[in-house]
C-alpha positions as MATLAB code, in Angstrom:
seq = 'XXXXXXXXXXXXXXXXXXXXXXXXXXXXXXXXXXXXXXXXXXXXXXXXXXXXXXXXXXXXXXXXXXXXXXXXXXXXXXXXXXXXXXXXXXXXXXXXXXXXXXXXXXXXXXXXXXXXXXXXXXXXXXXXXXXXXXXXXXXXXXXXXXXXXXXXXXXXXXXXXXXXXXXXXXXXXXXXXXXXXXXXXXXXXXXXXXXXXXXXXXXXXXXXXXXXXXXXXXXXXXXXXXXXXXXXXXXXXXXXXXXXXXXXXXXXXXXXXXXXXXXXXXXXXXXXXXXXXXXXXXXXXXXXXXXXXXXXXXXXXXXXXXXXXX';
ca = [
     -35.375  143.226  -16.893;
     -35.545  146.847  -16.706;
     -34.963  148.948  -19.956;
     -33.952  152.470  -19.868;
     -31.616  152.788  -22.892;
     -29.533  150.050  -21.156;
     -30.713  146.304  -19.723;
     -29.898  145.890  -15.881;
     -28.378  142.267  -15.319;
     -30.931  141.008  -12.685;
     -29.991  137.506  -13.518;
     -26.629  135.463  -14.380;
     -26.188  132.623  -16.484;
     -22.875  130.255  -15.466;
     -22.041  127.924  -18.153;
     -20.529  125.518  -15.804;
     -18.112  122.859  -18.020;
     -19.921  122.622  -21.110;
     -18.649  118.692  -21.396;
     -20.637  115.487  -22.545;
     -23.276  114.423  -19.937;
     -21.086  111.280  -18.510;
     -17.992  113.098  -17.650;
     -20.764  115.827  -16.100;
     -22.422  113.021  -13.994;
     -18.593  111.794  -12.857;
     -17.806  115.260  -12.239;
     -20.619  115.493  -10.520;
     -20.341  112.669   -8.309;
     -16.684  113.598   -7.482;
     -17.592  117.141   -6.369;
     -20.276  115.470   -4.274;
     -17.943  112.840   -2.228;
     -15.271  115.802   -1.926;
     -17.880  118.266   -0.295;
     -18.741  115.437    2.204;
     -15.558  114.227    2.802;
     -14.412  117.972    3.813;
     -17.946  118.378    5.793;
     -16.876  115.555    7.891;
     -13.005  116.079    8.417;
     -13.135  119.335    9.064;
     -16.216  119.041   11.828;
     -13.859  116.192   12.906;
     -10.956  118.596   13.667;
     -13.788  121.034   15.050;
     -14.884  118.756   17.819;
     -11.766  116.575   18.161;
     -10.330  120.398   19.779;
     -13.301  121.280   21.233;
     -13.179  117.820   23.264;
      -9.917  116.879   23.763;
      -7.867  118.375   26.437;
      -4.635  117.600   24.680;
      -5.585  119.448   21.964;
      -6.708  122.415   23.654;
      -3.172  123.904   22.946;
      -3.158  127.540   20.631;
      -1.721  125.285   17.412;
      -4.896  123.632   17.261;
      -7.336  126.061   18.012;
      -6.338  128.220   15.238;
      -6.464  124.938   12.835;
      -9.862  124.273   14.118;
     -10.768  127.730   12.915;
      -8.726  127.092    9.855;
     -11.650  124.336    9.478;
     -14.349  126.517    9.859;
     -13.214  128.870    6.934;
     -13.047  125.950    5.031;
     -16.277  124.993    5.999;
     -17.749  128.085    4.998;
     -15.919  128.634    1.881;
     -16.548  125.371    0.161;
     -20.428  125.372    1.329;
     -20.679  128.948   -0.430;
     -19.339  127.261   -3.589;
     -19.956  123.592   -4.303;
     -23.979  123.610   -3.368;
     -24.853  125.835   -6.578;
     -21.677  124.160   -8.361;
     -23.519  120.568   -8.499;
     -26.800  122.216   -9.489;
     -24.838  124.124  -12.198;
     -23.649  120.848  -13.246;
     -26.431  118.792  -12.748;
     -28.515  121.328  -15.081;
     -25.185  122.224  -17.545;
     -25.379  125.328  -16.753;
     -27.995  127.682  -14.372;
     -28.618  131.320  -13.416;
     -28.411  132.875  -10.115;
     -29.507  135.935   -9.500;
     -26.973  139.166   -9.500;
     -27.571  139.768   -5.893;
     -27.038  135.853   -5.312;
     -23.979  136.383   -7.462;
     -22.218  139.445   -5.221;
     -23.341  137.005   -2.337;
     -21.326  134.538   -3.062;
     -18.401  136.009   -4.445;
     -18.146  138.349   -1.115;
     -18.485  135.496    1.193;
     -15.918  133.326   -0.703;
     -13.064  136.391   -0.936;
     -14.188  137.135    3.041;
     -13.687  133.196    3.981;
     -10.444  132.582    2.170;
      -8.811  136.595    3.193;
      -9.657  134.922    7.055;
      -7.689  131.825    6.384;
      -4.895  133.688    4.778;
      -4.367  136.354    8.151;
      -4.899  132.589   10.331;
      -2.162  131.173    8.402;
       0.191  134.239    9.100;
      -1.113  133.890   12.322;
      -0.362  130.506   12.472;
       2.889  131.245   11.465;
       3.562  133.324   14.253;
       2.674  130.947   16.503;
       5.395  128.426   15.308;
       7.506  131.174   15.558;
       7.163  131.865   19.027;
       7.143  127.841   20.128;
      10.332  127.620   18.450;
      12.513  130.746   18.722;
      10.740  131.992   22.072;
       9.818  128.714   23.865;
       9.833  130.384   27.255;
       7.565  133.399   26.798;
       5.486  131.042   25.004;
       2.561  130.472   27.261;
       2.991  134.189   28.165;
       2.626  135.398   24.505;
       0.397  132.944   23.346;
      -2.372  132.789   25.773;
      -6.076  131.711   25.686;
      -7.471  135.710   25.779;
      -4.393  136.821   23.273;
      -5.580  133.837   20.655;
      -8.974  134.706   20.502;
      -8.623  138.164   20.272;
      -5.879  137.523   17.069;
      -8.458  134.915   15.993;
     -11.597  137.962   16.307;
      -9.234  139.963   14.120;
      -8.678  137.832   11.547;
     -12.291  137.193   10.973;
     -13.086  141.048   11.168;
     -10.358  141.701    8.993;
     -11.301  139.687    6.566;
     -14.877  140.228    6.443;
     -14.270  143.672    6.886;
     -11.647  144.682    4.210;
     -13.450  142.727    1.031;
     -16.757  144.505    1.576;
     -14.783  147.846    0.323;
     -13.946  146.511   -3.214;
     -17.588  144.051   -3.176;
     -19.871  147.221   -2.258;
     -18.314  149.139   -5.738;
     -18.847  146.499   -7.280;
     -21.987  146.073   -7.115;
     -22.561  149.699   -7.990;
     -21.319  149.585  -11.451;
     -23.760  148.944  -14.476;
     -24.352  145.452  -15.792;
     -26.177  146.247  -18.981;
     -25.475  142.851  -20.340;
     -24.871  140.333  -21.807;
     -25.556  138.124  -18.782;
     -23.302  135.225  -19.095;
     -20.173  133.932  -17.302;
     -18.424  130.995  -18.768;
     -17.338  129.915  -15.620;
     -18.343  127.288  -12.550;
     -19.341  130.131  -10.160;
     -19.202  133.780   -9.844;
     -15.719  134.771   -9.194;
     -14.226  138.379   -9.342;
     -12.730  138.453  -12.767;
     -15.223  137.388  -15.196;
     -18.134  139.329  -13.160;
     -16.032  142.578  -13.614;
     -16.134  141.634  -17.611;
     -20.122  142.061  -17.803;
     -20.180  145.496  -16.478;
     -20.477  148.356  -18.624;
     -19.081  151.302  -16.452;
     -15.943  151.328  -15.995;
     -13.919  148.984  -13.584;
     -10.936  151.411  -13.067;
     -11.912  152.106   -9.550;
     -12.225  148.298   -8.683;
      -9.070  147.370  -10.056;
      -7.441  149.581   -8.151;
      -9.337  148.771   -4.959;
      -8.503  145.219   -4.851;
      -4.700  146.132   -6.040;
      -4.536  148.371   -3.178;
      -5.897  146.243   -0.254;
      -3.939  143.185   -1.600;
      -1.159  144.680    0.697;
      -2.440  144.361    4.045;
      -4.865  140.845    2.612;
      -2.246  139.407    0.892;
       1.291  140.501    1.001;
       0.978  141.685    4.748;
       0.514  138.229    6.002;
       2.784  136.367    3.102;
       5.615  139.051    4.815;
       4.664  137.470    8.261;
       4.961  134.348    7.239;
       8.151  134.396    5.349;
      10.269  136.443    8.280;
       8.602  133.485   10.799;
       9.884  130.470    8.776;
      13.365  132.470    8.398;
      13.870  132.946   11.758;
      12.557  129.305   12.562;
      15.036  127.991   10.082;
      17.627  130.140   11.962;
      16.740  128.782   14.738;
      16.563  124.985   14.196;
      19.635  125.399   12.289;
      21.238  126.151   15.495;
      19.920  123.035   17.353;
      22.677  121.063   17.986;
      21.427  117.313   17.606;
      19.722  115.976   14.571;
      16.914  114.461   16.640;
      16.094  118.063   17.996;
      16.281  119.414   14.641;
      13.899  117.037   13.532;
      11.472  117.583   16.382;
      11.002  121.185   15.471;
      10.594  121.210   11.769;
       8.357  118.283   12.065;
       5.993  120.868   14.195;
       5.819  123.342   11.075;
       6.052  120.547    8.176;
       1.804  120.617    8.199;
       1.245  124.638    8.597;
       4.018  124.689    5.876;
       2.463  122.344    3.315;
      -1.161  124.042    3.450;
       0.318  127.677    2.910;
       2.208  126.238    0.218;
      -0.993  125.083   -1.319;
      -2.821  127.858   -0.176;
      -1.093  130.737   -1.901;
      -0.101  128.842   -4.904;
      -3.460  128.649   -6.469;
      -3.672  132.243   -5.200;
      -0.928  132.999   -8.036;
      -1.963  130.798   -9.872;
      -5.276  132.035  -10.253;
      -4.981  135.924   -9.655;
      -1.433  136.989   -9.724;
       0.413  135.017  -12.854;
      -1.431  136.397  -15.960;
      -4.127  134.472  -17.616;
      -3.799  136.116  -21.170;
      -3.794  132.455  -23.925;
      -5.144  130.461  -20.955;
      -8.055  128.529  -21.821;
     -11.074  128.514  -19.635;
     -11.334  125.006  -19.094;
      -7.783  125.432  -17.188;
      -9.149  128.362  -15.164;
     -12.209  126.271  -14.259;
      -9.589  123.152  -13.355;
      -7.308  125.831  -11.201;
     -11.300  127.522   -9.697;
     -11.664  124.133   -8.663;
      -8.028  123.303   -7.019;
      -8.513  126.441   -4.852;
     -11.807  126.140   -3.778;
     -13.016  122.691   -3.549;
      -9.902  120.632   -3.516;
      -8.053  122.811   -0.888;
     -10.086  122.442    1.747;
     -10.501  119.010    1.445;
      -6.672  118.192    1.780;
      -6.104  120.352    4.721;
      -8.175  118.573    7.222;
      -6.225  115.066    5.995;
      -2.512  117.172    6.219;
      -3.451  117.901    9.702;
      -4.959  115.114   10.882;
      -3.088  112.045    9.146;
       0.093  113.434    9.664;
      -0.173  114.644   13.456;
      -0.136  112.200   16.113;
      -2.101  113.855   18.245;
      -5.040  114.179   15.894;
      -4.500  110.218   15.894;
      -4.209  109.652   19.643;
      -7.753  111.912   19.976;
      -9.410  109.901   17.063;
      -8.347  106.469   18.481;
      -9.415  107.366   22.307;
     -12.345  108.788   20.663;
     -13.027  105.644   19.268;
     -12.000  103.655   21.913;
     -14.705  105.326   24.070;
     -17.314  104.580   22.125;
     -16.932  101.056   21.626;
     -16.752  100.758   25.213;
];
């Protein structure tokens, strides 16, 4: 600690739960098995694209990168999430704090321009079928795929760097399960005017840029299968957007849930719960949306399997 009228914040204490020691050990446990399980389904996806020449299509490579935010999102969190459990409560350090909050915002601002991305992409398969290949070539993907991730990383380092420049005099606890945004802004002691408006600023082109993008794809994709003439045909095509539509459904809603709808009454047990929805449980649903309910995935997983039992 250094004192010079006011005590710099070197260290943070999360409070984690605060809930009797078996339901802490369940919780626990449960975190534990859901980390794995996304570990595993979403290096699945990884190498089930990077092997498979039917899935060496541009759907699936962006949902293989789609896996790799996940990835790196829920191994920032969860990690120091069970050892905050496991010790009902722990510090980590202010710098480990920043550290974590900028690589979470960075990870899930990447998945949310690859889901408008994604978006496009359906877009063009379905309302531009023969300029498809032309439009959505290897070199064009992975040059919309660099931008995403330099976008992302890019953009949230404006609002994390003044951040970390304001004074945290203290006190030097967050009652919450890691260090998000909100309740690290509450400890400092200068005033967060600036921030505010930083992040309410460059929500445009991280959020409401790609949400626009999204919406006017699945419009004109509606449009579009609306005019299909046979049921079966209609059926095809949605059934090629049903997955991408069900993980940005889940996707932004515990965005508003969390950081848009106000949170003024709500207890922080239920802003721990919805923490936990959007950064833990999220990615471990979207590797089983895309893989259970594609047939592809299934055909690559059972010729996978087939090979090795031969």
């Amino acid at each position: 600690m250094l004192e010079n009228n006011l005590t710099a914040v070197i260290e943070i204490l999360l409070l984690g739960f605060q809930i009797r020691q078996e339901l802490e050990i369940f919780l626990f446990c449960l975190l534990l098995v859901i980390y794995c399980g996304t570990i595993c389904g979403n290096l699945l996806i990884i190498t089930l694209v990077s092997t498979s020449k039917n899935l060496h299509t541009p759907m699936y490579f962006f949902i293989s990168q789609l896996s790799i935010t996940d990835i790196f999102a829920i191994t920032d969190i969860v990690p120091n999430m069970l050892h905050v459990l496991l010790n009902n409560g722990a510090t980590i350090t202010f710098v480990g704090c920043i550290t974590q909050l900028y690589l979470l915002s960075a990870s899930e601002s990447v998945e949310c321009f690859l889901l408008a991305v994604m978006s496009f992409d359906r877009y063009v398969a379905i309302c531009k079928p023969l300029h498809y290949n032309v439009i959505m070539k290897s070199g064009h993907c992975v040059i919309l795929t660099i931008i995403c991730w330099v976008f992302g990383f890019s953009i949230v380092l404006i609002y994390m760097i003044t951040t970390a420049k304001l004074n945290y005099c203290g006190p030097n606890i967050i009652d919450h399960i890691f260090c998000d945004l909100v309740p690290l802004l509450e400890l400092a002691c200068s005033d967060t005017y600036i921030v505010h408006w930083e992040v309410y600023l460059l929500s445009l082109p991280l959020l409401f840029v790609p949400i626009k993008i999204i919406v006017v794809s699945y419009i004109c994709i509606v449009l579009a299968i609306l005019r299909i003439s046979s049921s079966i045909g209609r059926q095809k095509a949605f059934s090629t957007c049903s997955s991408h539509l069900t993980v940005v459904s889940i996707f932004f809603w515990n965005i508003f849930s969390i950081y848009v709808v106000p949170t003024k009454g709500q207890s922080s047990i239920i802003s721990k719960i919805l923490s936990l929805l959007y950064t833990v449980f999220t990615p471990f649903i979207n590797p089983i949306i895309y893989s259970l309910r594609n047939k592809d995935f299934i055909k690559a997983i059972q010729k996978a399997c087939y090979k090795n039992v031969i």
